[in-house]
Steps between C-alpha positions, in 0.01 A plus 500: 500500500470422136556135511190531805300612218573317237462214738122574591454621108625129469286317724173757432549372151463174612218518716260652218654240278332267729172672457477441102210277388591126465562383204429148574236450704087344473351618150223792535132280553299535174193665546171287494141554379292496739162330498135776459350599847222266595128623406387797728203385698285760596319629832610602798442403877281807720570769339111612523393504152123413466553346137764443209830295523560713817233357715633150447627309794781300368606337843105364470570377144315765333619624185342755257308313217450813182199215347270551826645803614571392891741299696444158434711144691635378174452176608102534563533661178579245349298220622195722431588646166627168324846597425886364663589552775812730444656805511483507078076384523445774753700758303338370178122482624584878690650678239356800380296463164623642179415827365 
């Protein structure tokens, strides 16, 4: 009876031994920086606002322009208010003005 025991105190021993963390093994990944979240557009799509950034129908290519206070197509925006056509003109020509 004792040398049953010791025998599964034996082989228990070994079976946790087996359960130890690795010594060798792949290196822990280094952690990266990742890169800002894009710029928020704003607007939604139907939620039944009359007017503001809510009313906008982004799947129409409305977004809410601050400088004329309504949704605006950046695009036609910007072919009839001079400036480029991109996300950084319509965010530049939209912003609100400085106090």
């Amino acid at each position: 009876m004792r040398v049953r025991l010791l025998a599964l105190a034996g082989t228990a021993a070994l079976l946790l031994g087996a359960c130890a963390a690795p010594t060798d093994g792949p290196r822990p990944v280094d952690a990266i920086t990742l890169a800002p979240p894009p710029p928020r557009i704003v607007g939604a799509d139907g939620n039944g606002a009359t007017e503001g950034p809510q009313s906008c129908k982004m799947s129409a290519g409305y977004l809410w322009c601050q400088a004329v206070q309504r949704c605006e197509r950046p695009w036609e925006l910007a072919r009839d208010k001079g400036f480029p056509n991109t996300l950084e003109g319509f965010q530049a020509f939209c912003q609100p003005p400085a106090k």
